[in-house]
NUKOLBA-56668 format. One line per field, with one value per residue (C-alpha): x, y, z. Coordinates in pm, 1 decimal, m for minus. Layout:
// residues N
x	(X:...)
y	(Y:...)
z	(Z:...)
***
This chain:
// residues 141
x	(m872.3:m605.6:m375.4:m323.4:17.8:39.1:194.9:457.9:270.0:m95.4:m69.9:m191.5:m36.9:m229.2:m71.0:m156.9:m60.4:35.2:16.8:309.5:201.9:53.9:150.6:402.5:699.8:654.3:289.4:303.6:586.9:435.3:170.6:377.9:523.0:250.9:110.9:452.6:451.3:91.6:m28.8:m353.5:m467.6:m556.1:m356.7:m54.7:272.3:537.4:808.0:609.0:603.5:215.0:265.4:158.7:353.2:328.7:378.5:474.4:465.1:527.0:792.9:949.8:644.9:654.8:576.3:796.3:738.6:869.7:1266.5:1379.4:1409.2:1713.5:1836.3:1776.9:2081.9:2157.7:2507.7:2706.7:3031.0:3255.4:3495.8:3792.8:3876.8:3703.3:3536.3:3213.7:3028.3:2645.6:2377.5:2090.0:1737.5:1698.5:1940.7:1793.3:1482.0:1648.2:1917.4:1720.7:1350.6:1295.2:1587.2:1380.5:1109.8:1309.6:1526.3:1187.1:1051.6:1335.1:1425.7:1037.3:1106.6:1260.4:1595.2:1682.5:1710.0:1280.3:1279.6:1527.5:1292.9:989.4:1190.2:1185.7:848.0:815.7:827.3:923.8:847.7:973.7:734.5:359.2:435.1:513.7:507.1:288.1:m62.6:m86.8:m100.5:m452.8:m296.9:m573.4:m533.5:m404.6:m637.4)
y	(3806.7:3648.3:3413.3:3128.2:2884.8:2584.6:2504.2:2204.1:2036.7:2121.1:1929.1:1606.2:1363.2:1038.6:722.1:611.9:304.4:236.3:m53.6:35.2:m240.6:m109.8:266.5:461.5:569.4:933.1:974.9:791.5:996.4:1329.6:1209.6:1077.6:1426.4:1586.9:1409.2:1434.0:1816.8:1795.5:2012.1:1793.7:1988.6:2331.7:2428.2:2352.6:2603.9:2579.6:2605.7:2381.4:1988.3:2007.7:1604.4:1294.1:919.0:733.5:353.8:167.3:m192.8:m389.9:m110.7:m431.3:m400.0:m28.8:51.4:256.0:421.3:388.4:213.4:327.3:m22.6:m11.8:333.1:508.1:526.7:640.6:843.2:758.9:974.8:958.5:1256.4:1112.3:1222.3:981.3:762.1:760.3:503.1:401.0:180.2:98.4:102.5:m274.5:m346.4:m179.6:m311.8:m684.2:m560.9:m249.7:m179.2:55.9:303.7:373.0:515.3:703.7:814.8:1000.3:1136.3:1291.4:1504.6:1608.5:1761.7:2132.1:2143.2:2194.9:2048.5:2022.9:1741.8:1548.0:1547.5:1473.7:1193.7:1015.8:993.7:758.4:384.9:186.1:m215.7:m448.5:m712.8:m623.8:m698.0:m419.7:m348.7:m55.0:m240.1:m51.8:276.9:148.1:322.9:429.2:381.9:687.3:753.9)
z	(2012.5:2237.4:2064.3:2275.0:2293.6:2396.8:2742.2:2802.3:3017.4:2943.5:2608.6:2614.1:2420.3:2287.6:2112.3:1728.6:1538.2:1191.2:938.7:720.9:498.8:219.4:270.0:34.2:191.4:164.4:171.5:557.4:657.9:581.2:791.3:1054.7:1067.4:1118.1:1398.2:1528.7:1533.4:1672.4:1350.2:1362.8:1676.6:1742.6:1978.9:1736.5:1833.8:1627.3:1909.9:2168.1:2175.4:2102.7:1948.7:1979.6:1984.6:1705.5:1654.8:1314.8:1257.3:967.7:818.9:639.6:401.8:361.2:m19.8:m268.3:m566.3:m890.5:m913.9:m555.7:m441.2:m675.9:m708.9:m395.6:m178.0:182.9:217.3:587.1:595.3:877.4:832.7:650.1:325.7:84.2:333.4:283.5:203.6:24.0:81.4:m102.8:5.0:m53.9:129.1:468.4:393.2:466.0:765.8:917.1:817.6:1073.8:953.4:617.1:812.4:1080.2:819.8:552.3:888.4:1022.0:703.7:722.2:1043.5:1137.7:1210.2:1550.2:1949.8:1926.2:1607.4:1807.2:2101.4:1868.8:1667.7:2054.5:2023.3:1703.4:1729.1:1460.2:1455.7:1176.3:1217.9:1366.7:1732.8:1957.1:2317.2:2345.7:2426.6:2739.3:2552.9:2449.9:2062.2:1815.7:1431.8:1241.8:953.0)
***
């Protein structure tokens, strides 16, 4: 039996949309980076860009479990000694609502020069307008 791999440009990648609305954090960006990855299909490779794009609206109503509204904080450190600096999850939910999702997807990604390439292929959108229509996106079950 012949193992096969998939081939850069033999994949075919399709477009899915999100409601982030009533969706836990976490649970939707496991999902997310799955999809991502292209695990969902059989011809998933692990070193290949075998994904699809995926769209997000409404990320400003993403849910959260327990006290993580509050207590959850995001560390930015920019190389001088005792400079960095936290913010809480609350407070990107009012200034950047699309960082909260980027941010959960990317650390459920592999490390390396392919998750960059695959985080280009998730759009995030803050209110539930986007400008993908022509993508003719199907819902993400």
């Amino acid at each position: 039996m012949k193992t096969t791999l998939a081939k850069e440009g033999a994949v075919t990648q399709d477009w899915y949309i999100v409601d982030a609305s009533k969706e836990v954090l976490g649970r939707l960006a496991a999902k997310i980076a799955m999809v991502l990855r292209g695990r969902n299909k059989a011809i998933y490779t692990p070193h290949a860009d075998a994904g699809d794009f995926v769209i997000v609206i409404n990320a400003e109503k993403i849910n959260v479990t327990g006290n993580k509204e509050t207590q959850k904080e995001y560390m930015f450190y920019n190389q001088f000694v005792g400079r960095e600096r936290y913010a809480k999850l609350s407070d990107f939910r009012r200034r950047r609502p699309d960082f909260i999702i980027k941010h959960a997807v990317k650390g459920m990604l592999p490390k390396n020069r392919l998750a960059a390439r695959l985080l280009t292929k998730l759009k995030v959108y803050a209110g539930d307008k986007h400008p993908h229509t022509a993508q003719n996106p199907k819902p993400l079950i």
